[in-house]
C-alpha positions as CSV (number, residue, x, y, z in Angstrom):
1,X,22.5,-6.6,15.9
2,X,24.2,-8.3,13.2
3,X,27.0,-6.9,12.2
4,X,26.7,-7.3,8.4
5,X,23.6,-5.1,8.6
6,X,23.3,-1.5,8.3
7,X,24.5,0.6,11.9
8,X,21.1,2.7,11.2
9,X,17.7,0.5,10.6
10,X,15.8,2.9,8.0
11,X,12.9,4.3,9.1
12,X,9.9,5.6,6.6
13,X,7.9,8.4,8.2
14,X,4.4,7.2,6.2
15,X,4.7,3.9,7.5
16,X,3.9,5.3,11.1
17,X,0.1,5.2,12.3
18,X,-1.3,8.4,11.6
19,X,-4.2,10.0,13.4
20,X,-4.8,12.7,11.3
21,X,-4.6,10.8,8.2
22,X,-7.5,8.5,9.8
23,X,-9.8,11.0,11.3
24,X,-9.3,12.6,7.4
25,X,-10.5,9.8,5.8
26,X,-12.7,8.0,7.8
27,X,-13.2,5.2,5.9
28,X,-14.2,7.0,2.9
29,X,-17.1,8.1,5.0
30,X,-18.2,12.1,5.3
31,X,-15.8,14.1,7.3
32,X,-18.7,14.2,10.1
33,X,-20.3,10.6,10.6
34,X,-23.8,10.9,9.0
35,X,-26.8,9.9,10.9
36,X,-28.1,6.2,10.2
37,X,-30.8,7.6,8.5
38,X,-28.3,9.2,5.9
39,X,-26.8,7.4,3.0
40,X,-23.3,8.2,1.3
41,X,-25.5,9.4,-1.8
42,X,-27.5,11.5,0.5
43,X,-24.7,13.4,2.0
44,X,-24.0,17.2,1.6
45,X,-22.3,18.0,-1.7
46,X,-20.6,20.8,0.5
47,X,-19.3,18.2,2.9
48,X,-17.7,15.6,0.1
49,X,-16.1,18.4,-0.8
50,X,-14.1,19.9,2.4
51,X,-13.6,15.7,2.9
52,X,-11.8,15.8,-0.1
53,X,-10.1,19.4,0.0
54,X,-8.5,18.6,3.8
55,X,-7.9,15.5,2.4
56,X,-5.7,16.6,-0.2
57,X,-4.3,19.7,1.8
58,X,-3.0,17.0,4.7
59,X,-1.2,14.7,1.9
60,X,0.2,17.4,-0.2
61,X,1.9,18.2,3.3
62,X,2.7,15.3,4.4
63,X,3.9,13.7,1.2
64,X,6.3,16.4,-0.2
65,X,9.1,15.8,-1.5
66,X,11.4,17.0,1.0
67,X,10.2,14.8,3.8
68,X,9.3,11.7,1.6
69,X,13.1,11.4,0.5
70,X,14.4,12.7,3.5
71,X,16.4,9.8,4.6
72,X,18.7,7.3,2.7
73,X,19.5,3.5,3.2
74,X,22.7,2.6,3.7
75,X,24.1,-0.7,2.0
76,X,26.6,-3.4,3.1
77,X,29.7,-3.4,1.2
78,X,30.2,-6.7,2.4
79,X,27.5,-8.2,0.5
80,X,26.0,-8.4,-2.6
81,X,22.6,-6.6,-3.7
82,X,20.5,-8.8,-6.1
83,X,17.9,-6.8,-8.4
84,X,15.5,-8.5,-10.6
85,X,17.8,-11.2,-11.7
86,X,20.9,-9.6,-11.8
87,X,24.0,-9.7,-8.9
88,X,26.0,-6.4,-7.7
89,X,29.4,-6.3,-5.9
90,X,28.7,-3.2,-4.4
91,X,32.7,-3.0,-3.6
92,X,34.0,-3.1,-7.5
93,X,33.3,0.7,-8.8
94,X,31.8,-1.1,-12.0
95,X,29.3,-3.0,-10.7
96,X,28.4,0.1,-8.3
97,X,27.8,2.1,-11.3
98,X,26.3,-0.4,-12.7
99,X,23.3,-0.6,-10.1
100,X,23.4,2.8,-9.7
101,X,22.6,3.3,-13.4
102,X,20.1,0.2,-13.3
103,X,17.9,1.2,-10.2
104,X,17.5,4.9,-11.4
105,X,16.6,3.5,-15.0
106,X,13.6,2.1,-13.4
107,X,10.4,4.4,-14.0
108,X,9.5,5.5,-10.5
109,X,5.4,6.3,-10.6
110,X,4.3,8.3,-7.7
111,X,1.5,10.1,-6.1
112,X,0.6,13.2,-8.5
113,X,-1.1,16.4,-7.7
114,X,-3.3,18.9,-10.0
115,X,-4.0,16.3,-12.7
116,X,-7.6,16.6,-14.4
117,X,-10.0,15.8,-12.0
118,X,-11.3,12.2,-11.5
119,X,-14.9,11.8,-13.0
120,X,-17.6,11.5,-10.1
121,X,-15.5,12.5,-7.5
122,X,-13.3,15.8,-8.4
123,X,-10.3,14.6,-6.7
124,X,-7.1,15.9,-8.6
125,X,-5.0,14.2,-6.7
126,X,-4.1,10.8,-5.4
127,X,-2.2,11.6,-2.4
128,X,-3.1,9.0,0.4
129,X,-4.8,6.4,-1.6
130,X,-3.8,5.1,-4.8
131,X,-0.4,4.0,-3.7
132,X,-1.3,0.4,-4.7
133,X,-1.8,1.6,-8.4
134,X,1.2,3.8,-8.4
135,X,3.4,0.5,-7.5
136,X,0.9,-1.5,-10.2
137,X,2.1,1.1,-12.4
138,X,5.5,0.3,-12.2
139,X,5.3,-3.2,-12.2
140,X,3.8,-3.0,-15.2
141,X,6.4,-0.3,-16.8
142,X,8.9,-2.8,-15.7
143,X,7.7,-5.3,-18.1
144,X,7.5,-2.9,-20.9
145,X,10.6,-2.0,-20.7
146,X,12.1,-6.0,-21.0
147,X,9.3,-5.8,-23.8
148,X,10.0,-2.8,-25.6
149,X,14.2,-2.4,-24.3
150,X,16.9,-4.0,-25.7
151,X,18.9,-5.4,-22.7
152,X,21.0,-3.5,-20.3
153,X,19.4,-0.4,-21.6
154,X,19.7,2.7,-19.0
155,X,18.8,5.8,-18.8
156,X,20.6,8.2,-20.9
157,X,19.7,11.2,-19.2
158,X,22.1,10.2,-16.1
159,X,25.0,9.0,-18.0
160,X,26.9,11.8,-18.1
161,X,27.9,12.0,-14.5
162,X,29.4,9.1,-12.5
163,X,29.1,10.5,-9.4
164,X,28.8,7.7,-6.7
165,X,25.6,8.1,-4.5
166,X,25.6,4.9,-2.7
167,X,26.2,4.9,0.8
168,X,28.0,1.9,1.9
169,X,28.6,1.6,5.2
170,X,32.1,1.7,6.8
171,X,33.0,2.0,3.3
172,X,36.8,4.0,2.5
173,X,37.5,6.1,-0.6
174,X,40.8,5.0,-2.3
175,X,42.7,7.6,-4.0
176,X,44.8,5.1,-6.2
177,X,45.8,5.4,-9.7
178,X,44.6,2.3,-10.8
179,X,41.4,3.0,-9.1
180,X,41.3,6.7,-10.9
181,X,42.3,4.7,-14.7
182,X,39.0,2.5,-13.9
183,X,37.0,5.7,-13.4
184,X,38.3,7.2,-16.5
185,X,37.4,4.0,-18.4
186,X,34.1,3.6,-16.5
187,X,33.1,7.4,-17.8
188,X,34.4,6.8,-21.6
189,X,32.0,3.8,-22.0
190,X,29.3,5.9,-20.5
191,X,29.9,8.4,-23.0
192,X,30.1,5.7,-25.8
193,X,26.9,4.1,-24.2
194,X,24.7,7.3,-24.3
195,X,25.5,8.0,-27.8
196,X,24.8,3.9,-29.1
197,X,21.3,4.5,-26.8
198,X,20.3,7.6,-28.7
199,X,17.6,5.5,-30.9
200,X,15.1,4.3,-27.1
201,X,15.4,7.8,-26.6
202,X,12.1,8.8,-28.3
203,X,10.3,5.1,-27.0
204,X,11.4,5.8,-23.3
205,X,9.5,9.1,-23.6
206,X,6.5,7.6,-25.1
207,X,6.5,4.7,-22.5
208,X,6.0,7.2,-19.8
209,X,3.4,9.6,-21.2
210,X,1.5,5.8,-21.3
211,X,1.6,6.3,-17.8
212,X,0.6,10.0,-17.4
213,X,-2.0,11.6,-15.6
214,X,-4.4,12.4,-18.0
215,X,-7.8,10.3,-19.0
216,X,-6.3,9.7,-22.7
217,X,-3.3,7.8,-21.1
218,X,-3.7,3.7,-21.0
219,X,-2.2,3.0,-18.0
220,X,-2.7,6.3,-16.5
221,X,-4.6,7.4,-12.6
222,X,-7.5,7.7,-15.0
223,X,-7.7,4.9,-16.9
224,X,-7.1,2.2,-14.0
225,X,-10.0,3.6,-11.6
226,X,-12.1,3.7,-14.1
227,X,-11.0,-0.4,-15.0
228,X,-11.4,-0.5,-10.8
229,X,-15.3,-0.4,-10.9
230,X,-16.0,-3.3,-12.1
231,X,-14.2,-5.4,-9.2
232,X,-16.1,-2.7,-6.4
233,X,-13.0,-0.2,-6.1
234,X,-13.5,3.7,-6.6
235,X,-11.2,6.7,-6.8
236,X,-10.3,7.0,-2.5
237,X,-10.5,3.2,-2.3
238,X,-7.7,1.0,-1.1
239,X,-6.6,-1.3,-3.7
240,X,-4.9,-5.0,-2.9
241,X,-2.7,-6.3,-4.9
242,X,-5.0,-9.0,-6.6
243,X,-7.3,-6.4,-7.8
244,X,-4.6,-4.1,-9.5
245,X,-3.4,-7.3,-11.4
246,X,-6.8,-7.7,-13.0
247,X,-6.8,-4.1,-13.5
248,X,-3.3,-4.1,-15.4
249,X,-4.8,-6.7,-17.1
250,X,-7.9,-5.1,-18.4
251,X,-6.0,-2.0,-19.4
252,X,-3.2,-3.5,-21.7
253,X,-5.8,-5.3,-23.4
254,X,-7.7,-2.0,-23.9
255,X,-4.4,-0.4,-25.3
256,X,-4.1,-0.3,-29.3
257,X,0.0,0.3,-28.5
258,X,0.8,-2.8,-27.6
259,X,-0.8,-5.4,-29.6
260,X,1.9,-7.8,-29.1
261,X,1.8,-8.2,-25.4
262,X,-0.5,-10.0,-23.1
263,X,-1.4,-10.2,-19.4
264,X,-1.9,-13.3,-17.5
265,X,-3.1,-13.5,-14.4
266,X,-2.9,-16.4,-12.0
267,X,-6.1,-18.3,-10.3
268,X,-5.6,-20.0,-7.0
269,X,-1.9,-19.5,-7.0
270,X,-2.0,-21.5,-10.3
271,X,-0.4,-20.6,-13.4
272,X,-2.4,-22.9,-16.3
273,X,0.5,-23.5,-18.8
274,X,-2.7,-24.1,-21.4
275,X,-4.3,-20.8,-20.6
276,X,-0.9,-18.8,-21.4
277,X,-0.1,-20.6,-24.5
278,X,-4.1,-20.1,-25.9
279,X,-3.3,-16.3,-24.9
280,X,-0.4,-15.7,-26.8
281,X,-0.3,-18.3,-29.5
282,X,-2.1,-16.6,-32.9
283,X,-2.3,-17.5,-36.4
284,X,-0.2,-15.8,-38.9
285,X,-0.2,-16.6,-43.1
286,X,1.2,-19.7,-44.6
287,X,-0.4,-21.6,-41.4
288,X,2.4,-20.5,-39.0
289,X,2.2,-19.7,-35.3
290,X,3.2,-16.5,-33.4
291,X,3.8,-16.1,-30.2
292,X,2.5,-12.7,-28.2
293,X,5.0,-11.9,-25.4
294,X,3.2,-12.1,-21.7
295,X,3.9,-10.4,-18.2
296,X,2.4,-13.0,-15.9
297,X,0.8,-11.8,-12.4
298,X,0.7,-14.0,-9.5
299,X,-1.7,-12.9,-6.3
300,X,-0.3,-14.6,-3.4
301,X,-0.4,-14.7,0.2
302,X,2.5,-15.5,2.7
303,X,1.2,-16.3,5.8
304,X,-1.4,-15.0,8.0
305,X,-1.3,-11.7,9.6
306,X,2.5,-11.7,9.1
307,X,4.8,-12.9,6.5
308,X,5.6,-16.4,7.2
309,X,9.6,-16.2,7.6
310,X,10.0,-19.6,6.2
311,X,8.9,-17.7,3.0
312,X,11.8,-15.3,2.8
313,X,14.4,-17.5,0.9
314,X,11.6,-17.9,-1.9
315,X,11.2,-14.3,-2.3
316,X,14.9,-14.0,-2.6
317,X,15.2,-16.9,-5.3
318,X,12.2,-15.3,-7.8
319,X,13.8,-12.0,-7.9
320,X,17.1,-13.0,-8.7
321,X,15.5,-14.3,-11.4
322,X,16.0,-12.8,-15.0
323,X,12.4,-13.2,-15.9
324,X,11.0,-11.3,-12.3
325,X,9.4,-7.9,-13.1
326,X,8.8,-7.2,-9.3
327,X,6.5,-7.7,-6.3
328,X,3.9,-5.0,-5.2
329,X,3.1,-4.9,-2.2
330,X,3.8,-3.5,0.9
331,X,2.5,-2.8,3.8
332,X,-1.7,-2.4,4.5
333,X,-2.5,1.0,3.2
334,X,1.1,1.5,2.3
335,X,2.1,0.0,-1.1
336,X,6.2,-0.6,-2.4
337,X,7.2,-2.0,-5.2
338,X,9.7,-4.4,-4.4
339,X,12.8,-5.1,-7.3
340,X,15.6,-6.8,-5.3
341,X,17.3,-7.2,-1.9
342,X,20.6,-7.4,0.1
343,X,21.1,-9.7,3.1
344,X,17.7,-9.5,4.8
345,X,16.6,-6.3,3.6
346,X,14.3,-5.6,0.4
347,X,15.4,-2.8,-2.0
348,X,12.3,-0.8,-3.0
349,X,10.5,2.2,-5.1
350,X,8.0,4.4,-3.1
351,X,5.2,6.0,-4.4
352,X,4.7,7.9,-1.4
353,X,6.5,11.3,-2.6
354,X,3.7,13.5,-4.0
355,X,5.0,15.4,-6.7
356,X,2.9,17.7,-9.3
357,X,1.5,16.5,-12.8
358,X,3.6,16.8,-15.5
359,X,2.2,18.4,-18.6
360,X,3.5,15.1,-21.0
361,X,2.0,16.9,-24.0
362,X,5.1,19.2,-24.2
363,X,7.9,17.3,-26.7
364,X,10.6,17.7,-24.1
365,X,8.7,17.2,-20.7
366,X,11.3,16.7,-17.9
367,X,11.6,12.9,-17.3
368,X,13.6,13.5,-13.7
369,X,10.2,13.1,-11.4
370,X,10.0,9.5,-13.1
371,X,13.5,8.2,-11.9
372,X,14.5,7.7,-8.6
373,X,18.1,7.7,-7.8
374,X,18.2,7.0,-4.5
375,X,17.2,2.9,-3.3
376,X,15.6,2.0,-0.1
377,X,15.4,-0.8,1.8
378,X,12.9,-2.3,4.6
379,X,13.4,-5.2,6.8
380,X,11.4,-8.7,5.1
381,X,9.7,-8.6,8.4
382,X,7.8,-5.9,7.3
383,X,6.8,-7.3,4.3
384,X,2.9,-7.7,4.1
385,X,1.9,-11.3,3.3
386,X,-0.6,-10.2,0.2
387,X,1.5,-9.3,-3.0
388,X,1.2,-10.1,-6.8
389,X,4.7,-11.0,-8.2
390,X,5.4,-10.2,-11.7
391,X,7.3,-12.3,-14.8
392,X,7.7,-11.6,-18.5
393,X,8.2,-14.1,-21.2
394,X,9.3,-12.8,-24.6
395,X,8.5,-16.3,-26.2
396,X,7.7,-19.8,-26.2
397,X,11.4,-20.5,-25.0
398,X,11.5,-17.7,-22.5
399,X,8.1,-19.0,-21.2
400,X,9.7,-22.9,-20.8
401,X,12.5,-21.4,-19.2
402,X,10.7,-19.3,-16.6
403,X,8.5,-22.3,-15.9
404,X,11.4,-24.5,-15.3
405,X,13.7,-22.0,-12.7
406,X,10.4,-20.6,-11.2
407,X,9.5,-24.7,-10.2
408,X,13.2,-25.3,-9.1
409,X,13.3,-22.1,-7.1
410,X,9.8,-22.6,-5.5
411,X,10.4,-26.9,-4.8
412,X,13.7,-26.9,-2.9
413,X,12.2,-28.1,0.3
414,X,9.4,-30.5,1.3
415,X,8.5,-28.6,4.4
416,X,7.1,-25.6,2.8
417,X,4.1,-25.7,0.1
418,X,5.2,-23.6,-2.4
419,X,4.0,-20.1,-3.3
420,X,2.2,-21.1,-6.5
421,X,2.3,-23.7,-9.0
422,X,2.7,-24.5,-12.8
423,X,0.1,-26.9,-14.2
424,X,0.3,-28.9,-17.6
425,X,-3.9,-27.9,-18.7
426,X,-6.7,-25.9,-18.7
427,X,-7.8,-23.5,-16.1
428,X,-11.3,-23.0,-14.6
429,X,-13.6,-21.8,-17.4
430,X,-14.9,-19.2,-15.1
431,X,-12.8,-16.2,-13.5
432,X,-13.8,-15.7,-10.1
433,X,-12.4,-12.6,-8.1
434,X,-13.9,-12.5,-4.2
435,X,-14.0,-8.7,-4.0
436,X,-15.3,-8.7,-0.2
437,X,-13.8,-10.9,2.5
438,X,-12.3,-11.5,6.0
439,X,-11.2,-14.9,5.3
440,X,-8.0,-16.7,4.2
441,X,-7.2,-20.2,3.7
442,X,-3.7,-21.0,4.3
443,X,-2.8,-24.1,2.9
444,X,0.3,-26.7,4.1
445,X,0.0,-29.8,2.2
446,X,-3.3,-31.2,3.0
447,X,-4.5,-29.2,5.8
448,X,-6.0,-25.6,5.5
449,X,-6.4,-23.6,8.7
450,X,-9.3,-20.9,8.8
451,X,-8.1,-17.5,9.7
452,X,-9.4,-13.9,10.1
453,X,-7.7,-11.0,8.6
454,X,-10.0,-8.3,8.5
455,X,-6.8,-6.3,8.7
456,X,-4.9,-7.5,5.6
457,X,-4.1,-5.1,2.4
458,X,-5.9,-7.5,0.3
459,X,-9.3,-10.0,0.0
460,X,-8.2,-13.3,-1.8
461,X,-8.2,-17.0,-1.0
462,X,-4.8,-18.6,-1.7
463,X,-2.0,-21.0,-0.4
């Protein structure tokens, strides 16, 4: 084992096989396996509904809170942890506090229980399934919050303790003076910084009832199964990655809130420089220009079966950049939301914690269910190869500069083709999203090699 990694590898219970889970679900199927003669529409009422009441019962069990978050990673002090663009030295109390604040600042969307049922289905929870839009979710909250944030804004709620909650390993406390006058300082600029962010207090709030689960909220459980038809995908589905970007996409231009932000989504691990600028260039009076600021959603695939290894240091250079929002993705049927790493381990949010609904039509709801203060990390072995990785460009110039370190981080060596592409023009005319396949093409250069992944999280055709 290397000795800059963690003594203990963390383990997540739900990314185990599970048996129960399987013989619960089977494949979306009735709980008994109808005769041939018998169509899903046919089935029992009755029988849908025990299907989706053991469902739930199993879930709520195995996703509670207490086992979900049961175990914590531990982080070497040795090395730096880089999270969406920005660099941590995990030994200075500053910057400790300073990722500690950041990472819990993040709006962690997880499965929910006793929401309003889902129309045709009556599920009120989405326990087991809809991890792909929980980590969607937050993707997309992550760009609201560059959009909507000033920077380095933080969560107010947690500023008033400085408690250190990091493990590091074979870290030593100090007992030092000048180590408790740095404290001291730390805790009077946290004080000075809640009261300056006072003003986002009311916008954070409003940002997450966005995101409640409720049929009135855009980006709500609701809202994105209901945008999920349309590509094939139903409430119990699994979702891939490619599908959730088009439904992010679908439901911020359905929001009235946020007029001023557009959603891009790649084709063919192709970003059409063309197609973004008609997007969020729009007239305004005396003949000038605006510019709509863009989160742009890339659907990519990094190898076969497995993550290609020779992938890994392009990962790490797009989310130390400034303009990365994330990566969802995961594992198949187990979605993370991926917002930085440390040595060869990717720091992550989980959506598998089922918690209950929160009533957001209260005006002082608790926010604490929607932060997570503790990171985790997984191995980039583990990674599954189908993802969508998220930017955000506030402008023209933020767009120019996101095209330019994106192509310098992605071009660094000739042996690899590189995980997408910026071109100068025009995109295809027509949008086409394969909904049901077993195919990939993997590309290297000039050569594609056919292969079968029936198994994979996701059903696109890219690199």
């Amino acid at each position: 084992m290397d000795n800059n990694m963690s003594t203990t590898e963390f383990e997540d219970l739900s990314l185990t096989e599970d048996p129960m889970e399987e013989w619960l679900f089977l494949s979306s199927e009735s709980a008994s396996p109808p005769s041939p003669s018998v169509s899903r529409e046919e089935q029992p009422e009755d029988t849908t509904k025990l299907k989706s009441k053991l469902l739930s019962a199993w879930n709520s069990f195995r996703y509670v809170s207490a086992w979900s978050l049961k175990q914590k990673s531990k982080f070497n002090k040795s090395s730096p942890v880089i999270m969406l663009g920005k660099t941590y030295v995990l030994t200075h109390p500053g910057d400790r506090e300073h990722f500690r604040r950041s990472f819990s600042s993040l709006l962690w969307l997880t499965y929910r229980r006793g929401f309003p049922p889902l129309p045709g289905c009556g599920l009120s929870t989405d326990s087991g399934w809809g991890c792909m839009l929980r980590t969607g979710q937050m993707l997309l909250a992550q760009g609201l919050l560059l959009h909507l944030m000033p920077p380095d804004w933080s969560w107010t709620s947690n500023l008033h303790s400085v408690k250190d909650d990091i493990d590091l390993q074979d870290s030593h406390a100090s007992a030092s003076s000048d180590q408790s006058q740095r404290n001291g300082k730390l805790s009077r600029q946290l004080s000075l910084g809640s009261l300056l962010d006072r003003p986002m207090v009311a916008t954070h709030r409003r940002m997450v009832t966005w995101f409640a689960d409720r049929p009135s909220a855009p980006f709500g459980i609701h809202k994105l199964v209901d945008l999920g038809k349309s590509s094939g995908k139903k409430a119990g589905d699994w979702y891939g990655p490619s599908i959730v970007a088009h439904i992010l996409r679908k439901a911020l231009n359905k929001s009235p809130d946020l007029s001023k932000l557009s959603v891009y989504v790649a084709q063919d691990c192709t970003v059409y420089k063309e197609d973004v600028s008609s997007l969020c260039e729009w007239p305004g009076s005396d003949s000038a220009t605006f510019w709509t600021s863009v989160i742009i959603l890339v659907p990519v695939r990094l190898g076969g079966q497995e993550l290609n290894p020779n992938y890994i240091p392009f990962v790490k250079k797009l989310l130390g950049l400034h303009s990365c929002i994330g990566i969802i993705g995961g594992k198949p049927k187990h979605s993370l939301f991926f917002v930085g790493y440390q040595d060869n381990y990717l720091l992550y949010l989980d959506p598998h914690v089922c918690q209950p609904s929160v009533d957001v039509s209260k005006g002082n709801f608790p926010l604490e269910s929607f932060h997570c203060k503790h990171p985790k990390k997984i191995p980039f072995s583990r990674m599954d190869p189908s993802c969508t990785i998220g930017f955000y460009a506030k402008d023209p110039t933020d767009f120019e500069t996101l095209c330019k370190d994106v192509t310098e981080a992605l071009f660094t060596s000739k042996d690899t083709y590189p995980i997408f592409i910026f071109e100068e023009g025009p995109g295809p005319q027509e949008e086409t999203i394969t909904v049901s396949t077993d195919l990939t093409y993997i590309q290297r250069k000039s050569q594609r090699k056919r292969l079968l992944t029936s198994s994979s999280m996701d059903e696109f055709v890219l690199l």
